[in-house]
BASE-635504 format. One record per residue (C-alpha): residue in three letters; x, y, z. Coordinates in steps of 0.02 Angstrom, whole numbers, padded with zeros to 5 digits, always signed. Layout:
<pts>
ALAXYZ...
</pts>
This chain:
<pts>
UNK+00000+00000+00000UNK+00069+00152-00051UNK+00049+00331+00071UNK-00073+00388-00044UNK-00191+00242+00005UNK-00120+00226+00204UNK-00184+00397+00234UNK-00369+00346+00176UNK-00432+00221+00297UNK-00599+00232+00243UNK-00559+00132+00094UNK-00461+00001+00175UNK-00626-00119+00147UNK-00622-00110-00010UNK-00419-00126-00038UNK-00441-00282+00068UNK-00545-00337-00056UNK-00406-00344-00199UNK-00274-00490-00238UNK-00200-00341-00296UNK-00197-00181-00198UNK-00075-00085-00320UNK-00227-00083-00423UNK-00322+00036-00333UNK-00244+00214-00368UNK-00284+00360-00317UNK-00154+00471-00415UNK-00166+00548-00616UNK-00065+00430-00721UNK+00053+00552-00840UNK+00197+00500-00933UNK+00227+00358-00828UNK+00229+00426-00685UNK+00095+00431-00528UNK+00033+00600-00506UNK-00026+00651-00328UNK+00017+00716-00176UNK+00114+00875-00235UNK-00065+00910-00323UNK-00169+01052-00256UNK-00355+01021-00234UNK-00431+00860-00235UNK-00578+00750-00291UNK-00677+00653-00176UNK-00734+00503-00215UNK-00891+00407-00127UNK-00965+00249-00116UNK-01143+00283-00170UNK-01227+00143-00091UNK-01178+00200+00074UNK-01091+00368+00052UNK-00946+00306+00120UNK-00766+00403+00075UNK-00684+00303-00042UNK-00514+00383-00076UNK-00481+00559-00184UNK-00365+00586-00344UNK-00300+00756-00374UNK-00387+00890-00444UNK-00283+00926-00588UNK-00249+01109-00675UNK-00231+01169-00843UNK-00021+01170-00852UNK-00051+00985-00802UNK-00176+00963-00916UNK-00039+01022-01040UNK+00090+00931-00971UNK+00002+00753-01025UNK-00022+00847-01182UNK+00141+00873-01220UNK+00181+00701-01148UNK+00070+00628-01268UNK+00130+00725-01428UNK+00341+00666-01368UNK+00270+00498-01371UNK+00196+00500-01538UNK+00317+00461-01655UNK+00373+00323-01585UNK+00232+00226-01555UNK+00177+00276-01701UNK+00307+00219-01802UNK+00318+00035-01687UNK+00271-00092-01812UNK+00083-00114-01811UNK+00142-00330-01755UNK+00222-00223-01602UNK+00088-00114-01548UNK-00022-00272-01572UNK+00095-00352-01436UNK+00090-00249-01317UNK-00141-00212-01336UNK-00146-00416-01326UNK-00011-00414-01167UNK-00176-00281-01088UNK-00302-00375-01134UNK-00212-00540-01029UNK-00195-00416-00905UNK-00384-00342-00892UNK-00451-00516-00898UNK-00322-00588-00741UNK-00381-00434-00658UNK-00562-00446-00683UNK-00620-00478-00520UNK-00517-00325-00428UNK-00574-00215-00572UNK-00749-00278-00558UNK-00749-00209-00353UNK-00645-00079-00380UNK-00810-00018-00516UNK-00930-00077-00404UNK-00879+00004-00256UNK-00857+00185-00343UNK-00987+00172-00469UNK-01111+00067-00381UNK-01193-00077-00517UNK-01234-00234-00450UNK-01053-00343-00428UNK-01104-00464-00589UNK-01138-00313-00698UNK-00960-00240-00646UNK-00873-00409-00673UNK-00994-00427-00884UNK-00927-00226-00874UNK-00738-00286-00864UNK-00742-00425-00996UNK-00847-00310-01106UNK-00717-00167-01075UNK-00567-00298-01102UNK-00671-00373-01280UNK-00608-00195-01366UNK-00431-00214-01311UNK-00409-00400-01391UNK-00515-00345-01545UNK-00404-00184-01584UNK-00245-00307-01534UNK-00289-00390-01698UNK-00379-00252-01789UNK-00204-00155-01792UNK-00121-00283-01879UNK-00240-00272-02049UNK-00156-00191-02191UNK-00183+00004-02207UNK-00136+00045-02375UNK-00259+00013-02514UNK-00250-00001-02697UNK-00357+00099-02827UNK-00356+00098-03013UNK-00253+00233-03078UNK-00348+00357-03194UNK-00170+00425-03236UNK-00044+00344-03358UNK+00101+00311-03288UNK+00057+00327-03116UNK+00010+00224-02979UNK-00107+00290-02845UNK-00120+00235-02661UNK-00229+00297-02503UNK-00145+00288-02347UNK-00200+00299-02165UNK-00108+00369-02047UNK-00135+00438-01871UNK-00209+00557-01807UNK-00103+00618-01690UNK-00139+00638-01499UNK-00305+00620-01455UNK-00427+00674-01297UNK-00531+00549-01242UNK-00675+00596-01128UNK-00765+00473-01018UNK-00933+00464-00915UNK-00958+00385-00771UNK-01105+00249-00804UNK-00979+00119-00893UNK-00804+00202-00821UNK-00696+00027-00877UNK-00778+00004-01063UNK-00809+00187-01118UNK-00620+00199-01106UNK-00558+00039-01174UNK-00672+00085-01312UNK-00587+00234-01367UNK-00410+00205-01310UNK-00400+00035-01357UNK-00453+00100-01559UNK-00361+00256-01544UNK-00186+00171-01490UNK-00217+00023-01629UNK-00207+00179-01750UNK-00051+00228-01702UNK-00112+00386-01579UNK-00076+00420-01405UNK-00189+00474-01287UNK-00249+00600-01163UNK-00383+00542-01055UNK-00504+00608-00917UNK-00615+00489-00833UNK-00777+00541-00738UNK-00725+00633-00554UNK-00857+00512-00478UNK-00765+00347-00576UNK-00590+00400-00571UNK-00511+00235-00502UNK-00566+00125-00631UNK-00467+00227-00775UNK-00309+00224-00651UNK-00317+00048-00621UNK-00324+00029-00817UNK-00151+00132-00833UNK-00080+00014-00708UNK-00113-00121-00816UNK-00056-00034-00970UNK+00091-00002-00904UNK+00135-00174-00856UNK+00101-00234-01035UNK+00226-00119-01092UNK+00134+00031-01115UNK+00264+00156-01173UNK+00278+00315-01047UNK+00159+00453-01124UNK+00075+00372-01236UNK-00091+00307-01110UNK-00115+00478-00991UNK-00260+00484-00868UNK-00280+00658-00807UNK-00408+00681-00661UNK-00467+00843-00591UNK-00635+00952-00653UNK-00688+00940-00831UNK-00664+01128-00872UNK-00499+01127-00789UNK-00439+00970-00901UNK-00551+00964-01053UNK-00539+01140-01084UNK-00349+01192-01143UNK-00373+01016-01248UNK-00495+01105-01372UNK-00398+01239-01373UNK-00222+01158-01408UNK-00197+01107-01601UNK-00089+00981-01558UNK-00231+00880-01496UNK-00305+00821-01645UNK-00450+00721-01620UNK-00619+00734-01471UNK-00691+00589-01424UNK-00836+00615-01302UNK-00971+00505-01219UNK-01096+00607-01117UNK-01234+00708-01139UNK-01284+00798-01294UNK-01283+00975-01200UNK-01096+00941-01184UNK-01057+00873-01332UNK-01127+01031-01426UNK-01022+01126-01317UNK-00863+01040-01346UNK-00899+01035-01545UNK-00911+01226-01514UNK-00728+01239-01409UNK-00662+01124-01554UNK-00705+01214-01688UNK-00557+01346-01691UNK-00424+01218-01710UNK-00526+01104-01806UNK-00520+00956-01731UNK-00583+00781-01783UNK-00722+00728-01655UNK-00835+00572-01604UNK-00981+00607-01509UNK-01080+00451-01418UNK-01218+00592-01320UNK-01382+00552-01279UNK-01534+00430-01308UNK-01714+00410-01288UNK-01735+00247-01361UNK-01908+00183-01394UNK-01968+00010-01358UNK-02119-00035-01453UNK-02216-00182-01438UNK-02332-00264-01577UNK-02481-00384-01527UNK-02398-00528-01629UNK-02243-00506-01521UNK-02198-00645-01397UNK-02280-00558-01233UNK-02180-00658-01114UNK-02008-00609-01223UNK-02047-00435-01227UNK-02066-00426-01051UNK-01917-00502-01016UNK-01815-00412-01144UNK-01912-00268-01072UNK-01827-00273-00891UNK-01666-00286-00988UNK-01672-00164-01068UNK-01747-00021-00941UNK-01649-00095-00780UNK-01482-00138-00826UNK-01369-00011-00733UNK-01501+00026-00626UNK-01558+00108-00796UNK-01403+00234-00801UNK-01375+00183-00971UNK-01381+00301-01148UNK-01469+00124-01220UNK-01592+00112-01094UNK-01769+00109-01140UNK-01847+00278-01087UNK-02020+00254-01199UNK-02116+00118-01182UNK-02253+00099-01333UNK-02368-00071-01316UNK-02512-00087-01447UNK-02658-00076-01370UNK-02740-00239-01393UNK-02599-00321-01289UNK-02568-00154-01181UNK-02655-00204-01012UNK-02575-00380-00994UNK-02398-00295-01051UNK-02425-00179-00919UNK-02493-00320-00770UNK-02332-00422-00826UNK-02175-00291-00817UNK-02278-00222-00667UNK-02267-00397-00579UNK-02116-00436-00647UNK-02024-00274-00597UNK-02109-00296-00394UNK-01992-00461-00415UNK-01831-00356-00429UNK-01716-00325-00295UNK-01637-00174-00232UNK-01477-00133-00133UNK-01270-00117-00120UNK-01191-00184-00281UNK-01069-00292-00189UNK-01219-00386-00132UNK-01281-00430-00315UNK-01446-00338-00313UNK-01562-00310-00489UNK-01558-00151-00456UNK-01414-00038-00363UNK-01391+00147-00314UNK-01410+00311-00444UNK-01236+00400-00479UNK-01292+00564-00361UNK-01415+00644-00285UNK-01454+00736-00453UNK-01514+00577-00540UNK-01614+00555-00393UNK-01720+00717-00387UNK-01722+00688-00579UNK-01831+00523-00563UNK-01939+00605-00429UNK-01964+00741-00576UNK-02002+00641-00703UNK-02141+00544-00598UNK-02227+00700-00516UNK-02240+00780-00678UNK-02309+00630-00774UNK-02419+00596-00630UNK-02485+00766-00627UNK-02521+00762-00802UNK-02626+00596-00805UNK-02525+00461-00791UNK-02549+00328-00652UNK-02405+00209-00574UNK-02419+00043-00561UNK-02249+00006-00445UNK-02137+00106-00358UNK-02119+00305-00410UNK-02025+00365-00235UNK-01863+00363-00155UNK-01812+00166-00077UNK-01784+00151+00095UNK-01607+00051+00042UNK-01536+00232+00057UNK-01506+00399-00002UNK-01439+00375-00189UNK-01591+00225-00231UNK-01738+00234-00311UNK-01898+00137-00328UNK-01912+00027-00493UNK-02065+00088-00564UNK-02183+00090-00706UNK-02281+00206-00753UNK-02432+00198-00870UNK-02536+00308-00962UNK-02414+00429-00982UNK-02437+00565-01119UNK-02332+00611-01250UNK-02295+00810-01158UNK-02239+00723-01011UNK-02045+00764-00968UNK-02009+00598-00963UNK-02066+00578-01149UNK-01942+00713-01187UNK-01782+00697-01063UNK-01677+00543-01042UNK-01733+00467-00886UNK-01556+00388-00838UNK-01632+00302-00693UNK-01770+00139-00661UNK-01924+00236-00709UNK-02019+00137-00847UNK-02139+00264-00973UNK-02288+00155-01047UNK-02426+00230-01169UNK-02517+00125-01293UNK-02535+00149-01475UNK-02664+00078-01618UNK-02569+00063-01797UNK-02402+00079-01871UNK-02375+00228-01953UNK-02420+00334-01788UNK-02287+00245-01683UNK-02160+00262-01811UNK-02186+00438-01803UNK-02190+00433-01619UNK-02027+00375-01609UNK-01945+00467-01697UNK-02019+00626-01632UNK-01862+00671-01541UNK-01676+00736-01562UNK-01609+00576-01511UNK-01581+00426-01632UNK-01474+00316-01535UNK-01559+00127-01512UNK-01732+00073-01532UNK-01807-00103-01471UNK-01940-00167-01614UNK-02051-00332-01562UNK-02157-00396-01679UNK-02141-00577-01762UNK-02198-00485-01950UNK-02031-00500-02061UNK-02128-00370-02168UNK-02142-00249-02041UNK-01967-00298-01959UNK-01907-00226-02147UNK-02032-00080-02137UNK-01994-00022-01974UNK-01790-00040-01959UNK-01799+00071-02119UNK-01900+00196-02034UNK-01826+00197-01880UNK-01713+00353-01865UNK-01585+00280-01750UNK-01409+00211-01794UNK-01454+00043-01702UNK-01612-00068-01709UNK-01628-00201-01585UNK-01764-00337-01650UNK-01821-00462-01503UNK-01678-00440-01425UNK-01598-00311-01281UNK-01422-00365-01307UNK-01342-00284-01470UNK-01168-00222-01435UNK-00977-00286-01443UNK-00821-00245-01512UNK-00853-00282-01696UNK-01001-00174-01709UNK-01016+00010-01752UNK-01088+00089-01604UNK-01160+00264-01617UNK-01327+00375-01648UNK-01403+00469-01780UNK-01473+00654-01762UNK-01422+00734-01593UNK-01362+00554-01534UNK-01188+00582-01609UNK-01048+00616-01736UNK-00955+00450-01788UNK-00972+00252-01749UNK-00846+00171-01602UNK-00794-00009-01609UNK-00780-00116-01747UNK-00651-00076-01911UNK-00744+00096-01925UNK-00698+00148-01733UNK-00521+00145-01752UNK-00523+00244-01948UNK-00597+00375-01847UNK-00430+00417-01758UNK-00322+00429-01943UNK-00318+00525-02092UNK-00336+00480-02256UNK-00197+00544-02359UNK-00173+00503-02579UNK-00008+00470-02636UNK+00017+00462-02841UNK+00187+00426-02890UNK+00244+00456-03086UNK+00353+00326-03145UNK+00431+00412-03283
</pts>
């Protein structure tokens, strides 16, 4: 145990915990080194299933905030110019190393971000799942032929990287968001600049750790903590940075497309969602529900694919409602170490948002069937609840939810929940049931979202292209696409005369 972690004996449950302690950090990870104690300010970190102190990682400034910056941009060339066989080494030699680690990463998440233990450990493995894919991603070729239209010439398109690139994480998924990004980013041939979530910081720094140990060179994997408009800001502004990639809202995002825009920077937005779920009568009922619960209540629905609209055709809408209703008063709630369905919101902001949401929809008609108040389990939970009825100028019609609040309103033909749908900014995910291949065809065209999940919750992993259409985002992560978003396309035409 290093000093850093001695002098926080509040945490010392949770470093007991860990077959390895080193893992837990509480220091900003900059070329190489462990940043910390010399650091004024700091950021507290809490347990929010039981408010407990946790530990605290320095509140970082601007100069530092250069500083990995210029860390990054020393380390380029060189790991750029590795052999992509070697940088492949040394992503597959992390992956190893996420995966041995899984269970200490999977408390380390739970305990600062609060999911239920089994969702932390499927977090881990899902985080690791980008490293191994960009391990072997990096090794395809990168230079492709075309035609010449020249005589005497040959013509080739290269990709190259970026440069370094700022990488900008939430706290809802603070092991895969990152891996996500960094593990494409470095496959390119960039290095990185990165600043995790204040509330999630641990997670990133046990990441570095690991990094490191696979051979990481110093600079090129920075994790800079502090407040996002003491770090993120100078990284818009510096044109050495050359690429943005953000997860987080879509208020944010616009903002950091507007600090961007002076230096010109490449970016990849993953903002926000208010993904549909709709519900046809010749649906399996008993699948939807199911599929249903996944999709709302994983993360204690702190998710940017969570469900936040429920549409049921009306024919089947009753016994929809009765079964999620019954089904959701079968959930659990409590700590994440102790493996509940449900766990503890991020703050006490996502809180008072759920109590928002259900007043207003309440006081504008609709009724709830389960839940709609605070839980007893503690300060940070929240009822699972369903509410029904609900019209379309409710708030929570309009405003991602992020929390276990369920929105239900029925609907009688096709063409109006289409349009229902996509009556919003967002055009992440949408959930289509219905057992009509015609309409499965009809409907995934019409859908405006840059993901549509048919009979089935579960739709992401490494080799897709994750990301939103609309207000949802700028840009795909994961699969080939996600790591061509960190280079540049460049044309080379050579005379041979």
């Amino acid at each position: 145990m290093n000093s850093a972690q001695a002098s926080n004996p509040q945490s010392d449950d949770l470093i007991d915990r860990l077959a390895d302690r080193e893992l837990f950090c509480p220091a900003a990870y900059i070329d190489g080194e462990r940043i910390g104690e010399d650091v004024r300010g700091e950021i507290i970190v809490t347990d929010p299933a039981s408010g407990r102190f946790l530990g605290s990682v320095p509140g970082m400034d601007a100069a530092q905030s250069r500083r990995a910056v210029d860390a990054a941009q020393n380390a380029f060339a060189a790991w750029s110019g590795l052999l992509p066989q070697e940088r492949s080494a040394t992503l597959r030699r992390w992956f190893d190393l996420i995966m041995g680690a899984q269970e200490d990463l999977a408390q380390i998440m739970t305990a600062e971000q609060g999911k239920p233990i089994s969702e932390a450990r499927g977090e881990i493995a899902y985080a690791a799942s980008f490293v191994e894919f960009y391990a072997e991603e990096t090794k395809r070729p990168n230079i492709e032929s075309v035609t010449s239209h020249l005589p005497d010439a040959e013509v080739e398109i290269w990709r190259e990287p970026c440069g370094v690139a700022a990488l900008i994480t939430p706290w809802n998924f603070p092991a895969a968001m990152l891996t996500r990004k960094a593990a494409a980013a470095l496959a390119a041939g960039c290095t990185c600049v990165c600043h995790p979530s204040g509330e999630t910081p641990f997670s990133a720094t046990a990441l570095a750790i690991l990094a490191e140990r696979a051979g990481m060179p110093k600079g090129v994997f920075n994790i800079v903590t502090g407040k996002a408009r003491e770090i993120v800001a100078p990284w818009t502004e510096d044109p050495r940075v050359r690429v943005i990639s953000f997860t987080g809202s879509t208020e944010i995002g616009r903002l950091l497309i507007r600090q961007s825009a002076d230096t010109v920077k490449r970016v990849i937005m993953e903002l926000g969602g208010l993904a549909p779920f709709i519900v046809f009568a010749d649906a399996d009922l008993d699948q939807a529900v199911e599929e249903a619960i996944k999709a709302k209540f994983a993360t204690s629905g702190q998710d940017c694919l969570a469900a936040n609209r429920f549409f049921i055709e009306r024919s089947i809408y009753d016994r929809f409602c009765e079964k999620l209703a019954a089904a959701i008063m079968a959930l659990s709630v409590g700590p994440g170490i102790e493996d509940p369905d449900i766990g503890p919101l991020m703050n006490k902001e996502a809180v008072a948002k759920q109590a928002e949401h259900v007043a207003d929809a309440l006081a504008k008609g609709a009724k709830c069937l389960v839940g709609g108040k605070r839980h007893a389990a503690g300060d940070l939970f929240f009822e699972p609840t369903v509410l029904v009825d609900v019209p379309p100028d409710a708030l929570i019609m309009h405003e991602e939810t992020f929390g276990p609040v369920a929105a239900i309103a029925p609907f009688d033909d096709e063409a109006d929940v289409l349009a229902r749908a996509n009556d919003t900014e967002y055009g992440l995910v949408a959930y289509l049931h219905t057992n009509d291949p015609r309409r499965i065809y009809r409907a995934s065209r019409a859908l405006q979202y840059g993901m549509v999940a048919i009979n089935r919750t579960k739709v992401t992993g490494a080799p897709i292209p994750f990301g939103g259409m609309k207000q949802s985002g700028i840009g795909r992560e994961g699969a080939r696409l996600g790591m061509e978003a960190f280079t540049e396309v460049k044309y080379v035409c050579r005379d041979w005369h």
